[in-house]
Each structure stands twice: as C-alpha cells, then as structure tokens.
DOPA-395006 format. One record per residue: residue in one letter; x, y, z of N, C-alpha, C in turn; chain. Coordinates in steps of 0.001 Angstrom, whole numbers, plus 500000, padded with zeros to 6 digits. Layout:
% DOPA-395006
<rec res="A" n_u="X" n_v="Y" n_w="Z" ca_u="X" ca_v="Y" ca_w="Z" c_u="X" c_v="Y" c_w="Z" chain="A"/>
...
//
This chain:
% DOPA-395006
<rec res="X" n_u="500837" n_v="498795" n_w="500000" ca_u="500000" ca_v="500000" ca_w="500000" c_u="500871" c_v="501253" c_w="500000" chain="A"/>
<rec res="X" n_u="501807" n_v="501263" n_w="500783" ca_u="502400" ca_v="502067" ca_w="500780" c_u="503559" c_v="502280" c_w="499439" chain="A"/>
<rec res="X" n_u="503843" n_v="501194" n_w="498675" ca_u="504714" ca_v="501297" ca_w="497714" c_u="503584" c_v="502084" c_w="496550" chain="A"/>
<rec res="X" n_u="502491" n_v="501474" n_w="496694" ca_u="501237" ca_v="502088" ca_w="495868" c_u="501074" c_v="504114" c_w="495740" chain="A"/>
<rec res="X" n_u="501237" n_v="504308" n_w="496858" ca_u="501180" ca_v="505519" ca_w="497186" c_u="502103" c_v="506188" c_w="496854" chain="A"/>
<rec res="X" n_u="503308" n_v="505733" n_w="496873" ca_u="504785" ca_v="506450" ca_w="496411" c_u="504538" c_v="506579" c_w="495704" chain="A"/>
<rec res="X" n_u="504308" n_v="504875" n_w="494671" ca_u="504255" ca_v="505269" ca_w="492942" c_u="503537" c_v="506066" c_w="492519" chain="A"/>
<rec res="X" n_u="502387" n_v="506464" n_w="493407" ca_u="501271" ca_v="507433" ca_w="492543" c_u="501633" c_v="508522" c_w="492892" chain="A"/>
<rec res="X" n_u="501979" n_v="509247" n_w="493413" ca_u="502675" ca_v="510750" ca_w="494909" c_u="503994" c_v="511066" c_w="493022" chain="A"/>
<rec res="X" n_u="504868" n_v="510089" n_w="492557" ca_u="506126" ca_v="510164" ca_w="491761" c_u="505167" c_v="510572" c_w="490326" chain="A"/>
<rec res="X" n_u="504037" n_v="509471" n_w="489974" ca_u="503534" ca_v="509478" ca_w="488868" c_u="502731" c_v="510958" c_w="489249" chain="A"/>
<rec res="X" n_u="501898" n_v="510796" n_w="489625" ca_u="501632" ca_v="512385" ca_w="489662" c_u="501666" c_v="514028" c_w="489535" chain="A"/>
<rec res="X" n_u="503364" n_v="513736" n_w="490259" ca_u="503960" ca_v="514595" ca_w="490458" c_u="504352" c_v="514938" c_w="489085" chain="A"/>
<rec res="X" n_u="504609" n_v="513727" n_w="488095" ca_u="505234" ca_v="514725" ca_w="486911" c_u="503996" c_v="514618" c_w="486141" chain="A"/>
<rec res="X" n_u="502753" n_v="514397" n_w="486289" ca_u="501653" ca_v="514686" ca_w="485531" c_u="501015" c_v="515354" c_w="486039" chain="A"/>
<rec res="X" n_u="500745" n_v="516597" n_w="486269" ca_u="500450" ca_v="517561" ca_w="487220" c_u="498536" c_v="517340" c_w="486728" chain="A"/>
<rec res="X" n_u="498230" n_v="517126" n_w="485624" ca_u="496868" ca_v="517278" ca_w="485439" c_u="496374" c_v="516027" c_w="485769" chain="A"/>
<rec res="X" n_u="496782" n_v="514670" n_w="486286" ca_u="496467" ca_v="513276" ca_w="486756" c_u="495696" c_v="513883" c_w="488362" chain="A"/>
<rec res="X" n_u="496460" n_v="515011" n_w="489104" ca_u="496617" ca_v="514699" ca_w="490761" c_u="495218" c_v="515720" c_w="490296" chain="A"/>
<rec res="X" n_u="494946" n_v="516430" n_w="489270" ca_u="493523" ca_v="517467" ca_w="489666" c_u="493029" c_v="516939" c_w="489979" chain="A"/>
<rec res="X" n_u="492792" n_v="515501" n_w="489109" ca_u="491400" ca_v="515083" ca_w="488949" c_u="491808" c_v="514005" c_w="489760" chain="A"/>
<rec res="X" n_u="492551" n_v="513395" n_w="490636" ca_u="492531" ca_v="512702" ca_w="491492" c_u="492486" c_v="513170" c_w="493138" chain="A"/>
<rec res="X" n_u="492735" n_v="514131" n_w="493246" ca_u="492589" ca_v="514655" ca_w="494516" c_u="491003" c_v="515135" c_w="494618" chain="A"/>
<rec res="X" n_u="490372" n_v="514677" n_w="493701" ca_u="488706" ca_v="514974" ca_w="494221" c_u="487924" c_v="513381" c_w="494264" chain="A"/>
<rec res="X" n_u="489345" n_v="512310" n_w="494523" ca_u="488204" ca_v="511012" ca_w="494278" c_u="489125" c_v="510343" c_w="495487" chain="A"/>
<rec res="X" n_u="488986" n_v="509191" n_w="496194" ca_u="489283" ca_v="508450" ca_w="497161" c_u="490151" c_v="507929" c_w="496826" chain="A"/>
<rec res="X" n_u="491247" n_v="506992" n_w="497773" ca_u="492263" ca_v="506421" ca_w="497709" c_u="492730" c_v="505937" c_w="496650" chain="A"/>
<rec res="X" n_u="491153" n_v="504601" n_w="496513" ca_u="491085" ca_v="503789" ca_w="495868" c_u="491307" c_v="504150" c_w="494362" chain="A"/>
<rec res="X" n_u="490446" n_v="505126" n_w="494216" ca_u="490655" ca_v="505364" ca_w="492434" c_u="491795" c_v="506229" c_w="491927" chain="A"/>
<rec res="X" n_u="492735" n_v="506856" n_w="493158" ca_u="493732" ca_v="507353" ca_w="492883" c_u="494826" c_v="506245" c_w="492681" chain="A"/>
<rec res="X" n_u="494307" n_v="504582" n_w="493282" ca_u="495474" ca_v="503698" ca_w="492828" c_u="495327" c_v="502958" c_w="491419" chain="A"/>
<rec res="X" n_u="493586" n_v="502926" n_w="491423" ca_u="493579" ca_v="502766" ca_w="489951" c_u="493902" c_v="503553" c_w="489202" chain="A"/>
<rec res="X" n_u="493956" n_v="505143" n_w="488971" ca_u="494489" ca_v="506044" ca_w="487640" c_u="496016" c_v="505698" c_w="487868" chain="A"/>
<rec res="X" n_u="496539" n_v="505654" n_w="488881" ca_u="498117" ca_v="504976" ca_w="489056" c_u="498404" c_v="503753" c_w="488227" chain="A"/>
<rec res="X" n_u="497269" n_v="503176" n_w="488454" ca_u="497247" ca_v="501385" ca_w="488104" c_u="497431" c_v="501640" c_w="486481" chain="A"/>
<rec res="X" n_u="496558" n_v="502766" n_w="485955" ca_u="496227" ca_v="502409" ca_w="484467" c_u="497492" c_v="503023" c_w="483650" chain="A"/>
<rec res="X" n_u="497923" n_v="504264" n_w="485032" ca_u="499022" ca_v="504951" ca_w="484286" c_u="500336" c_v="504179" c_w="484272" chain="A"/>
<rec res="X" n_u="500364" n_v="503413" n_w="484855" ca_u="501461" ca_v="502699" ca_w="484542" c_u="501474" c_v="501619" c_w="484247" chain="A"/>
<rec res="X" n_u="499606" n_v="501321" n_w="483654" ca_u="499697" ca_v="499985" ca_w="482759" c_u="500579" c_v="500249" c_w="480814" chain="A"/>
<rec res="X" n_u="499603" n_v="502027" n_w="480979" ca_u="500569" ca_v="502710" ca_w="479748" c_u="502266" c_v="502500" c_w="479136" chain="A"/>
<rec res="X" n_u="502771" n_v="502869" n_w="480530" ca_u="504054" ca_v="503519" ca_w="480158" c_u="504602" c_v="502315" c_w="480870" chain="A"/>
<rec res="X" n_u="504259" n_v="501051" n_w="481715" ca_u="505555" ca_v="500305" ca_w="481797" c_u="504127" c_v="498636" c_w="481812" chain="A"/>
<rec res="X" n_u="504010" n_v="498046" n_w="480733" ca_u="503188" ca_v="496655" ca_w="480733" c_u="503409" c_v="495495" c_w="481379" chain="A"/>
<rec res="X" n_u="504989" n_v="495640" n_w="481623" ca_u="505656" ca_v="494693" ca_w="482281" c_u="505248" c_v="494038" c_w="483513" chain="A"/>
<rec res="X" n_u="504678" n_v="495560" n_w="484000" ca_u="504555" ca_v="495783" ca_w="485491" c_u="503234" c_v="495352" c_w="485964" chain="A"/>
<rec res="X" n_u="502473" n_v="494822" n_w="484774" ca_u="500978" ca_v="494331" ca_w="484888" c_u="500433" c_v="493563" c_w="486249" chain="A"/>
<rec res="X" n_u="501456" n_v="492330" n_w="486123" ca_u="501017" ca_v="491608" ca_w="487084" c_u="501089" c_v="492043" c_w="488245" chain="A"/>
<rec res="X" n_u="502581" n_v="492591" n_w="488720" ca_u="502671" ca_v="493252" ca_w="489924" c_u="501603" c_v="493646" c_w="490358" chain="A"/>
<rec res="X" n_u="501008" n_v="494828" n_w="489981" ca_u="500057" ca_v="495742" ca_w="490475" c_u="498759" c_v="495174" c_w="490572" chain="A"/>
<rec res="X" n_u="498311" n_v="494160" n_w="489227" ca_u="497096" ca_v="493064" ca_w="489646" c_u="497126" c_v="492839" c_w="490853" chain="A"/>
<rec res="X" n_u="498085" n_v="491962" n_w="491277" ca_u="498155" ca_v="491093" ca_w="492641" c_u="497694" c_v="492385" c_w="493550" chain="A"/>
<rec res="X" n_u="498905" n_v="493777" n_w="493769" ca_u="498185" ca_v="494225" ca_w="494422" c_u="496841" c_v="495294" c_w="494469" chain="A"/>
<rec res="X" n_u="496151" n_v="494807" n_w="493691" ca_u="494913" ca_v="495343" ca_w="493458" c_u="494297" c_v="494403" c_w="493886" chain="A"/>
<rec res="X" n_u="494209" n_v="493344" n_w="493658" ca_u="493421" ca_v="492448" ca_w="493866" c_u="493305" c_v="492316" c_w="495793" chain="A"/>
<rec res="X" n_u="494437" n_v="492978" n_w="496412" ca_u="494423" ca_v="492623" ca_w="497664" c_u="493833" c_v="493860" c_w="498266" chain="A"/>
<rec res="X" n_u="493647" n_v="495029" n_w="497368" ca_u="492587" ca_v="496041" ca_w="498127" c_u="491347" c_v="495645" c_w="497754" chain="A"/>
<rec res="X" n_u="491161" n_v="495210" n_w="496414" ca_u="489611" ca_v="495267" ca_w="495999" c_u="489388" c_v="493781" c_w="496792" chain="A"/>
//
C-alpha cells in the first residue's frame, strides 16, 4: 500500500493534470488512475500491480 502511494505521489507529480482530477476522488481510484498509468508507460509491470489490486479490491 504504501509502495502504491509512492508510485502514485512520483507518477503524479510529473503529471500535474492526473493529481487534479485525482485529489477529488478516494484512495482507491487514485490507485487505479496509478494502476492504468502505469499499465501505459511500463506493461511489464501488469502483474505486479494486479496482485496488488486484487488485495485492496
């Protein structure tokens, strides 16, 4: 959870228009726009983040 949060706090940070529209929605969907944004830019990383998605949802 907490590695979740970094990654999104880093991804964010250099997408400044991701955190608008995530700082008006809950945890959760701030780890999914994380989740999707870095289903984009790194695929590799798919499973990783499944697993831990699967352990919040």
């Amino acid at each position: 959870m907490i590695f979740l949060r970094r990654t999104y706090n880093d991804i964010s940070h250099k997408l400044g228009r991701i955190t608008l529209i995530a700082d008006k929605n809950t945890m959760k969907e701030k780890i999914l726009i994380t989740f999707l944004i870095v289903l984009f830019s790194h695929p590799k990383s798919l499973p990783v983040f499944g697993k831990a998605l699967s352990e919040i949802y």
